[in-house]
N, C-alpha and C positions, 0 to 999 in steps of 0.2 A: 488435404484441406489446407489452403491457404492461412497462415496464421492470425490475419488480421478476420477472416471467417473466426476463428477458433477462438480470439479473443474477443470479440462480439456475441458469440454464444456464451463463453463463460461468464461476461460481465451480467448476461442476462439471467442465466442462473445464479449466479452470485446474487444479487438483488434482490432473485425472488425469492430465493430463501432465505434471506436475512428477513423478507417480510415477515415469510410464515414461521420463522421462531420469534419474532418481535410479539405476533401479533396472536398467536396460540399460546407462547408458554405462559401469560399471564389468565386467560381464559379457561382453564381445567383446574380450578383449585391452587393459581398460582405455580401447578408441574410436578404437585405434591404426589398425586397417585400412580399406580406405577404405569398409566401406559404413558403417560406426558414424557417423564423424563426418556422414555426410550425412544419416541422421537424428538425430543431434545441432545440428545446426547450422538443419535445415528446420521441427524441432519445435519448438524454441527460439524461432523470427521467428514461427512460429504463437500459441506463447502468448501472445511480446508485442502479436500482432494484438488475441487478444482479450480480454486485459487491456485493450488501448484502449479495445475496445468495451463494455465495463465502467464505464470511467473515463466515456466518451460519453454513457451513458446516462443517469445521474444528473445532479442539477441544474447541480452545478458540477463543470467537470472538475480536477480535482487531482493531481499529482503531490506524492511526496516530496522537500522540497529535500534536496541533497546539495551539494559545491563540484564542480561539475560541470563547469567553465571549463577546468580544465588537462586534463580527458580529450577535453573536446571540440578544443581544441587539439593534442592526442597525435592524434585522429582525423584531423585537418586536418594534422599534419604527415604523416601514413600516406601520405596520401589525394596529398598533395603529392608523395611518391617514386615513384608511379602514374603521376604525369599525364607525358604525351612536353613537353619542353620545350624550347625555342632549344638549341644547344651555346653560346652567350656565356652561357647564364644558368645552366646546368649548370655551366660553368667558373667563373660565380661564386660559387655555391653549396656547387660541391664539386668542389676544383681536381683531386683523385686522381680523385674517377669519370670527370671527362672524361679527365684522361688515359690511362686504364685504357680508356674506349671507343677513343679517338686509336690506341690500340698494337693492342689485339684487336678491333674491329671492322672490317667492311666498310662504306665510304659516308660520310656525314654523321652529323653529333652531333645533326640537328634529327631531331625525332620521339622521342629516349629520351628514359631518366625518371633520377631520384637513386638507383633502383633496379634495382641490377644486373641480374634475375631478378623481372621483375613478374609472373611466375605465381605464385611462392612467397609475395612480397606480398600477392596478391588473396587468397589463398587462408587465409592467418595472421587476413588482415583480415574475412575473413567468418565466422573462426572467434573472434576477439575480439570482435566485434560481438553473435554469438553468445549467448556471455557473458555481456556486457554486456546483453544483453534478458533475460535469465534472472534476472540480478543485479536489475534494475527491478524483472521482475513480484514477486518473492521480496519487496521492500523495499517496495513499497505492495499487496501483497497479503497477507501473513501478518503479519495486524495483530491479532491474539485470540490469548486466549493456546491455545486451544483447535486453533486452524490451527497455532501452535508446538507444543504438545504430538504433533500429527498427525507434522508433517515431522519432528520430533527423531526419535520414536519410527522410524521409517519408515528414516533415515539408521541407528539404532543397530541396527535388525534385520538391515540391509542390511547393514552390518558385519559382523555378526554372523554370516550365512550364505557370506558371502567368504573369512571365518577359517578355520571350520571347513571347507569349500574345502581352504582353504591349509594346514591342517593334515594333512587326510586326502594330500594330496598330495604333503607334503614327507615326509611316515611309508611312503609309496609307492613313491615316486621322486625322486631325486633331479639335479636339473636348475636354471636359471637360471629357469626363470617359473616363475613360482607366485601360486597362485588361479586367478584367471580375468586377472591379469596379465599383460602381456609379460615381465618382469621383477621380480624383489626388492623390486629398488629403489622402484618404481612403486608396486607394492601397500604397503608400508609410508609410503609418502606417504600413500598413501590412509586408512591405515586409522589414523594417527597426530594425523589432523586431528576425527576420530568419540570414538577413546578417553577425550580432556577432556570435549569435550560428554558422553557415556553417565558418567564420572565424575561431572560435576556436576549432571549429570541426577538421578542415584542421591541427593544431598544435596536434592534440594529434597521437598514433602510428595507422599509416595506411602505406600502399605500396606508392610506387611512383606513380604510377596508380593513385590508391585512391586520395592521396593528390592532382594529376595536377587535375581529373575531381570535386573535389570538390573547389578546386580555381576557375574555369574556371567556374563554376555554382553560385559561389559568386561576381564574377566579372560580369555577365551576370548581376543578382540582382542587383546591384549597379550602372551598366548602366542604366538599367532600373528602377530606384529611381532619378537620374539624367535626365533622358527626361522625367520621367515624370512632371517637371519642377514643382515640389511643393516646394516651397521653405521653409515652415515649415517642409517636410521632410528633405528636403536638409539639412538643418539649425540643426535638431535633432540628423538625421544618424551622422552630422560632430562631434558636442558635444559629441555622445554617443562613438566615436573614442579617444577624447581625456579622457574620462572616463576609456575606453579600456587599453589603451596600456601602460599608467603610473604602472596601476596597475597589467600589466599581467609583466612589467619591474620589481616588488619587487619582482617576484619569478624565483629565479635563474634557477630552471628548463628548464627554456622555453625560459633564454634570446636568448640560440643560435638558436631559432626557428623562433626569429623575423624578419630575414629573407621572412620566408615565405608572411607575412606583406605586407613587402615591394615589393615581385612581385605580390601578390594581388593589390599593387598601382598601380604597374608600366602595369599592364596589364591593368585596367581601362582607366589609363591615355591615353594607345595607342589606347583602342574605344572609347573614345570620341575622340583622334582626326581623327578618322577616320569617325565617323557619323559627326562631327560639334561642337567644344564646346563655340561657339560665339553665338548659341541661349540659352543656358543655363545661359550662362554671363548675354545675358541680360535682360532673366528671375530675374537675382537674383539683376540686375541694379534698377529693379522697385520697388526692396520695401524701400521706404520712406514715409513716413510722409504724404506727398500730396498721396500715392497712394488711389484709392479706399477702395478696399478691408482693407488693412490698416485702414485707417482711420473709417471705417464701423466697426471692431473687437476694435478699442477706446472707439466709441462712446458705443457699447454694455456693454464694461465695466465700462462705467459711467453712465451708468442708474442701473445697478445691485444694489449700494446701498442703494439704495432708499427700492429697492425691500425687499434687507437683513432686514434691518431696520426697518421693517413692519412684516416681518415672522421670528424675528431672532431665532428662540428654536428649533420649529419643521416644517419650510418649508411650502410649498404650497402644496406639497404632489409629491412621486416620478415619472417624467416624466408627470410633470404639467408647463414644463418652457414656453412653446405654449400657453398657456389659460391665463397667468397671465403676462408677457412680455410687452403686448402692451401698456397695462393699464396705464404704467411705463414710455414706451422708447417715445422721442421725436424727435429723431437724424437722423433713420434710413431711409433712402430713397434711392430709387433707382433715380429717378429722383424728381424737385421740387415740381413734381405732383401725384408721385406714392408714396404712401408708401410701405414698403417692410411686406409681412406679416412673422409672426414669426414664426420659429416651433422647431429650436434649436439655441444654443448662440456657438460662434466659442471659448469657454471655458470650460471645462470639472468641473475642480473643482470648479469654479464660480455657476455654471451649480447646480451641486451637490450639495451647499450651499443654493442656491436657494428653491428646490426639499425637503429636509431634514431637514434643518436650522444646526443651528450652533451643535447643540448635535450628528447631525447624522454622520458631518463630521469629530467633535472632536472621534468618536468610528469606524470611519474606520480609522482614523489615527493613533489610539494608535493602533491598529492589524496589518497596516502597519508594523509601528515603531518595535512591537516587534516578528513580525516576521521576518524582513531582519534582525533586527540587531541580531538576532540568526543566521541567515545564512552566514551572514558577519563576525560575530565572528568567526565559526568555519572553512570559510572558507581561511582565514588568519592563520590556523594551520593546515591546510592540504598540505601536501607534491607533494600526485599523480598528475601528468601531466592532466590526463584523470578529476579529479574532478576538478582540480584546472583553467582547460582552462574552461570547459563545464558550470563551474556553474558560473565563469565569461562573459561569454556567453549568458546567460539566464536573469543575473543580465544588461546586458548592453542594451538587446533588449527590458526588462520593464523601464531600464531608459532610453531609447528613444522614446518610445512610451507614456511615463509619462511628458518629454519634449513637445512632439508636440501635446497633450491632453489641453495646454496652449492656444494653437492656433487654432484649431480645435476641431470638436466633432466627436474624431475618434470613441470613443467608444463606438458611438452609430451604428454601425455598427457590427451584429451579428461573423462576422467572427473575428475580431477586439481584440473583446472584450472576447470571447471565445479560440485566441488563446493568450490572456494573464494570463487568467484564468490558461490554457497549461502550460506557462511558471511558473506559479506562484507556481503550484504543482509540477511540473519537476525540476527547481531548490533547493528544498528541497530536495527530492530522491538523486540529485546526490552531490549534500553538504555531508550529508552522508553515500555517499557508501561505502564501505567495505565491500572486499572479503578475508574471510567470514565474515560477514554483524557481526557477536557475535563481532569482535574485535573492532568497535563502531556504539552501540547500537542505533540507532533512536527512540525516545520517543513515548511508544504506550501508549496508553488506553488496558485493556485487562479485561476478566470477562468471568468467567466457566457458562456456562449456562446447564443447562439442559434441556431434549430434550421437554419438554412439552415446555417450554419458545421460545425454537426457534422455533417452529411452532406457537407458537400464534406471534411472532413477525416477522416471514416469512408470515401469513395470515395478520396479520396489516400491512407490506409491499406492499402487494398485492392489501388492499382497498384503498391504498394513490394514490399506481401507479395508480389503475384503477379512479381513483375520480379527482388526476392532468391532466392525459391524456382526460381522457372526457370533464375538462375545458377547456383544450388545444384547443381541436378539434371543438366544441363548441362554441368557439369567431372566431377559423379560419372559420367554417360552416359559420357562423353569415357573418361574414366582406364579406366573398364571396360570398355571396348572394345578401346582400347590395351593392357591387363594380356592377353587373349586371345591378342591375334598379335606378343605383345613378342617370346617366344622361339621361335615357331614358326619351323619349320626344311620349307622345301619341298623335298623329297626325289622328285618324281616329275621325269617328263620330256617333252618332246614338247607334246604339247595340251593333255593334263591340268596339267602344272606352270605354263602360261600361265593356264589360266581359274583356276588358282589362286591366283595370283600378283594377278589382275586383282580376286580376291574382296578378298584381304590390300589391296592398295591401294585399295578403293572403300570399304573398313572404317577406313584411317587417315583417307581424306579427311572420314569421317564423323567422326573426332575433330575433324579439324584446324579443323572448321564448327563443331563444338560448343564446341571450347575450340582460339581461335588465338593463345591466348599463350603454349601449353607444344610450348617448344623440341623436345623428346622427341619431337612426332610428326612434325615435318621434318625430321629426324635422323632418322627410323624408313624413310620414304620414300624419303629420300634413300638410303640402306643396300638397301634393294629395288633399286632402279632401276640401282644400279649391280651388284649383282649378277649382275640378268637381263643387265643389257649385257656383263658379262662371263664367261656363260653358253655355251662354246663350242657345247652341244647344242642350244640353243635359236635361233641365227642362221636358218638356213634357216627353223623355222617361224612368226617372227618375219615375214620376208618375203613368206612364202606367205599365214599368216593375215591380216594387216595388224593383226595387235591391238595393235602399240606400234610405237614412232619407232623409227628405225637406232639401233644403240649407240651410234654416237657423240652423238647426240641424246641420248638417255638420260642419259649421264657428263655432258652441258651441265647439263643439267634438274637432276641429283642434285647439282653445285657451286651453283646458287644454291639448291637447299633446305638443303645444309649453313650457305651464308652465312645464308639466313634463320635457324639452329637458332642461330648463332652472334649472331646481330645481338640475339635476345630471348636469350642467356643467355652473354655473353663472355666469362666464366672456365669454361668447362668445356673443363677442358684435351680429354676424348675427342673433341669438336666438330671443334677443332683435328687430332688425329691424321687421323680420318677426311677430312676436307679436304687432308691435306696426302697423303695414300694415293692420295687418289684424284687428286689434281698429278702425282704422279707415276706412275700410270697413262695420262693427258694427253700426257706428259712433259711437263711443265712443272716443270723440278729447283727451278728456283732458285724457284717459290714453293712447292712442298715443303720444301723448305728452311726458308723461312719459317714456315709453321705448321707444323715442327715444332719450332721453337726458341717459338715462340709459345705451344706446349703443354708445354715443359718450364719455359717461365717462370710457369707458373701452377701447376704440379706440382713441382717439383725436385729432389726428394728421392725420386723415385719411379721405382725402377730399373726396375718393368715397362714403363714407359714409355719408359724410356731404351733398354731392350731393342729394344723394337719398332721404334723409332726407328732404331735400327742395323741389324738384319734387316731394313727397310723400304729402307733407303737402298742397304745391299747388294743385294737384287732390284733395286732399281730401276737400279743402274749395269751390271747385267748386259745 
């Protein structure tokens, strides 16, 4: 195949798949459930396959420099709370995690990792990665201004039809998601990082045409970040305006454009008052101090330093904020009797400090740092209308989204987080456009390769994609296996409830193959096994069939899959209850005993637990 064939087919794949994750991962719940992110995640390592083979094909291969040093070190630190290591070098590393394994595990400290929960790790890490290949192909691929005009456009329509979404549906019904979001919150993330882009879009040269229906699609957006009554969006979009407009004011170009601005306002202003803007008011009436939610995002950040203080280097491990939380918080209740359980903190970089410790956030910050402040330099000496709105644009929708990341956890939201990624690469490209692109050069990496080399690194290409995509698919196989017979409840008896029982266990063990780092499914098994064994109707046919071990065998088997569930995830306090249930099913008091003081030291404040614990102990002394 001719190469100029080969790169005409890959640009055309390129494209389309940057459609269909633009334009799907906000449409499933914003990419929250688990089949989104797994084609988010499998599409994503595909395009940067063949963006290589793009880059391969031509004379020299090239990438875009970027200061890529402190991410590749974030990755190596990731990478380092995965790996199983000595306990002397865990204890020197990170004196809390050993002693946090010393107290709730079973066994030796050799074989863990810096990471409390290496499922949640692996899992965070192959969705930043993710990212990160998206972010590449976006930055040495949408180099014309013509590929920009494509994806802005493309971003602003998408918007566009999410709004009006979220409009028809908050005029409908009224509820916590909205769009095609899980929540308020989320979508106003989303649709708050589009608005500046489709703003400065609308200033640069288009038809009159062009400019009314791109006003009129930003103004739709805008309504539609207003009802959906988030006030940390509200609050964000507002900032990221006065961010906006000071600074599109120092370039004389465009002052006579500000105009257009100002009927972007004026037409907003005329649909709210036409939908209502006395419920919005007093949506934004409610946040004080006594409010809930308030007061709930306080108290979360007064328990975090406790947590820092404990893992300050390297974290509890990435997307470990759920497992380690409770341990900590004392504040958090929904009522005086419920506690709230935990699974993320309404703070991002909090979040982040947490997850990584203080090394991992000090080396996205320097990449930060010197990455904008490259793009901000250069874009403070650029003239054209066209770089000069767009990449103000792009810069204003990450620092809105960077705003309301304080207050929420938007980012954990695959659509979110991928179309920052978008911005992140897209702002760079058009910082440096120039046509023709020779009259200022953008910083590559470049290196003549010879054709034996690019086949052997086109073939090692090829074992990555295929070895990432089979993990991919692999934990997705697993998790949706496991989501089937989470809650299934065997209700027959006799023969039928055994070959039942035998299908549900031959369906975990298929997890437990496909993904043997998530605790959940030896916990899931463990919870069967003891069941059947304490099945008073099933003994005899247990005997007669031979299809399983004596109960008591059983209760042996279900304590070391509890210990396994426990050994990959030691703060989950229900790990502990169930182990300590089934002690004293055993009788074994005094290490029931144990785990369940073991499970209220990682809970405390959690009177269901404490409940159980006391009903649990009364059976058991009977």
């Amino acid at each position: 195949m001719e190469p100029t064939t080969l790169q005409f087919s890959s640009n055309l794949f390129i494209e389309s798949l940057l459609i269909v994750l633009i334009c799907f991962s906000p449409l499933m719940y914003g990419g929250i459930p688990v089949k989104p992110p797994l084609l988010i995640e499998s599409v994503s390592f595909l395009l940067f396959f063949i963006l290589l083979l793009n880059l391969f094909s031509k004379e020299k291969f090239s990438l875009i420099k970027i200061p890529i040093f402190p991410l590749v070190l974030l990755l190596f630190l990731v990478t380092l709370q995965l790996l199983p290591l000595s306990g002397k070098l865990i204890s020197f590393l990170s004196p809390t995690t050993a002693s946090l394994y010393r107290e709730f595990t079973e066994g030796s400290l050799n074989k863990l990792g810096l990471s409390i929960c290496p499922d949640a790790t692996l899992g965070m890490l192959l969705q930043f990665l993710s990212y990160a290949a998206v972010f590449i192909v976006v930055i040495n691929y949408i180099d014309t201004r013509k590929k920009q005009r494509r994806l802005i456009l493309m971003l602003i329509f998408l918007g566009f039809i999410i709004s009006i979404l979220g409009i028809v549906h908050k005029l409908s019904v009224s509820f916590r998601q909205f769009s095609t979001f899980a929540n308020r919150n989320l979508f106003a993330a989303h649709i708050e990082m589009i608005i500046p882009l489709g703003i400065t879009y609308s200033l640069t040269k288009l038809s009159k045409i062009e400019r009314i229906l791109i006003i009129f699609m930003v103004t739709v957006m805008a309504l539609a970040l207003f009802l959906s009554f988030s006030r940390a969006g509200m609050a964000s979009f507002s900032l990221s305006l006065f961010f906006l407009v000071p600074l599109l004011k120092t370039k004389k170009m465009v002052k006579r454009r500000m105009g257009i601005i100002l009927t972007l306002f004026l037409f907003l202003v005329f649909f709210l008052s036409i939908v209502g803007i006395s419920q919005i008011w007093e949506r934004i009436r409610t946040l004080s101090f006594s409010d809930y939610s308030v007061q709930y995002r306080i108290n979360e950040v007064k328990t975090t330093p406790k947590i820092i203080k404990d893992f300050p280097i390297f974290g509890t491990g990435l997307g470990t904020i759920q497992y380690i939380f409770d341990k900590y918080s004392k504040f958090l209740f929904l009522t005086t009797d419920i506690k709230v359980k935990h699974f993320l903190i309404h703070n991002e970089p909090i979040q982040l400090l947490i997850e990584v410790g203080c090394l991992g956030v000090l080396l996205l910050a320097i990449f930060l740092i010197l990455y904008f402040k490259n793009i901000f330099s250069l874009w403070r000496k650029r003239n054209d209308p066209y770089v000069v709105c767009l990449t103000l644009g792009c810069l204003t929708g990450i620092f809105s989204i960077s705003i309301h990341s304080l207050f929420d956890f938007v980012f954990h939201s695959p659509a979110n987080a991928l179309l920052f990624f978008i911005f992140l690469g897209l702002v760079c490209r058009i910082a440096y456009l120039k046509e023709p692109q020779d009259l200022l050069p953008i910083p590559k990496f470049e290196i003549l390769l010879s054709k034996y080399f690019k086949i052997f690194f086109i073939v090692l290409s090829c074992i990555f994609l295929f070895y990432i995509e089979q993990l991919i698919f692999n934990r997705f196989k697993a998790e949706e296996i496991f989501l089937k017979i989470r809650e299934k409840k065997i209700s027959q008896t006799g023969v039928d409830a055994i070959l039942e029982y035998k299908k549900v266990l031959k369906d975990i063990d298929k997890a437990i193959i496909l993904n043997p780092m998530n605790s959940l499914y030896f916990d899931k098994k463990a919870d069967i096994l003891t069941e059947i064994a304490l099945r008073e109707d099933l003994k005899d046919v247990l005997s007669i069939l031979d299809q399983f071990e004596e109960p008591a065998s059983l209760k042996i088997q279900a304590e070391e899959l509890y210990k396994k569930a426990i050994n990959l995830n030691p703060t989950q306090a229900e790990y502990h209850l169930r182990l300590g249930w089934l002690y004293l099913i055993l009788e074994k008091k005094d290490l029931a005993q144990n785990e369940f003081e073991k499970a209220l030291l990682l809970d405390p404040e959690n009177n269901e637990i404490k409940t159980y614990i006391k009903q649990s102990l009364a059976v058991g002394a009977v």
